[in-house]
N, C-alpha and C positions, 0 to 999 in steps of 0.2 A: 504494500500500500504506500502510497507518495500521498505527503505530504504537499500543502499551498507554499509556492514561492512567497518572501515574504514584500515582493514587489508585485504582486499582482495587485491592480486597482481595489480596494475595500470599498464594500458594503455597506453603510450605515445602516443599521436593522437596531431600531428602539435605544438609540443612543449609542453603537458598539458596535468599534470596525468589526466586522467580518469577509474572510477572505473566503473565495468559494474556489475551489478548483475537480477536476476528474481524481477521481478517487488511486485512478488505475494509471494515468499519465504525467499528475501535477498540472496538466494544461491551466492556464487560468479562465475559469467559466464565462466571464465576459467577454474574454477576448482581450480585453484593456488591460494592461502594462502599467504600472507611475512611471511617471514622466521619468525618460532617459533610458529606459531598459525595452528590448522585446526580444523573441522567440515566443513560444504557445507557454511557457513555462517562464517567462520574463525574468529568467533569471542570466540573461546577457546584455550589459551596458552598452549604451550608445559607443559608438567608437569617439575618443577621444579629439580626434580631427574633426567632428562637425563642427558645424557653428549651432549658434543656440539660439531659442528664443528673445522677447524681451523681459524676459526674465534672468534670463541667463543660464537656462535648462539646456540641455544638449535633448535635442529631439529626434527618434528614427523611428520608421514603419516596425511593426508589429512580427508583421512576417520573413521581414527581412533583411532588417536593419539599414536600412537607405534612410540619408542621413536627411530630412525634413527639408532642411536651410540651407545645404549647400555641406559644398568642402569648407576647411580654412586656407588660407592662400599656400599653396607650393604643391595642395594633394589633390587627389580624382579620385573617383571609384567608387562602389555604391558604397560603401560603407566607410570611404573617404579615408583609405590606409595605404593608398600608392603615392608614390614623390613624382611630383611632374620632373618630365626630364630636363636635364640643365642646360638642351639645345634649346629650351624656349628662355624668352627675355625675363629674367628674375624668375625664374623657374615657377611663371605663372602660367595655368592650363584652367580648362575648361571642369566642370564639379566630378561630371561623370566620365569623361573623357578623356586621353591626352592628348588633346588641341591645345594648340600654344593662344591663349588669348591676346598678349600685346604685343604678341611676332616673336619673330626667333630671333636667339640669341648670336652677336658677331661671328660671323662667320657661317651662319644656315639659312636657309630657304626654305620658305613654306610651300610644302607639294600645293596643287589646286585641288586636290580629292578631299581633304579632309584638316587642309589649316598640320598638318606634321610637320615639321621641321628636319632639315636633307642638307647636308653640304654642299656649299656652293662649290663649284668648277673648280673653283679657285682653293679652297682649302681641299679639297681631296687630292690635287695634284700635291699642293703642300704638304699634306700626310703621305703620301707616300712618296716625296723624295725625301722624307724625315728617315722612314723607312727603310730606302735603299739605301740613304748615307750609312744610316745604322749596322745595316749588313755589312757593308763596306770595309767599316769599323771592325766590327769582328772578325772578317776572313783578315 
């Protein structure tokens, strides 16, 4: 027998939280989470990387932890735990995505499919005669 997360939403019944959940899963009966935690058993925290309400609550979906408000600046990903990559300018990207929102960073080009960030002509030739010096060097 499982036991109620002790984040799932309560009940006020005649003055006196009560928590409801499935007897056999923990699930929480309402469905509803307190603010900042979800899975069915709301016992997984918002990810850390969201942003929050105006409260200052970190907010994510129930079922799957996508982050309500957004990433904070430099991550992506539904649950906002990926680092944009450092080809974008201040390693700023898009919440779910990694689109470089304020263009890419010295030295990249952003494809036209989807705003990525690609070396221009010009530094890949660079990179690789860094490269072939480098061999050089060795033999």
């Amino acid at each position: 027998m499982q036991t109620c997360s002790a984040f799932c939403q309560p009940t006020v019944e005649q003055g006196v939280n009560m928590l409801y959940c499935d007897k056999t899963t923990g699930a929480c009966s309402q469905g509803v989470c307190q603010v900042g935690y979800w899975r069915a058993d709301c016992t997984q925290a918002c990810h850390a990387n969201c942003l929050t309400d105006t409260n200052g609550n970190r907010v994510c979906e129930i079922l799957n932890g996508r982050c309500t408000y957004g990433c904070k600046d430099t991550f992506y990903g539904t649950v906002c735990n990926e680092t944009c990559s450092i080809r974008c300018k201040n390693r700023m990207c898009k919440n779910f995505a990694n689109n470089c929102d304020r263009g890419c960073s010295d030295g990249y080009l952003a494809t036209a499919a989807a705003g990525h960030a690609v070396r221009t002509a010009e530094e890949t030739r660079n990179a690789s005669r860094t490269t072939e010096h480098a061999l050089k060097d060795v033999n």
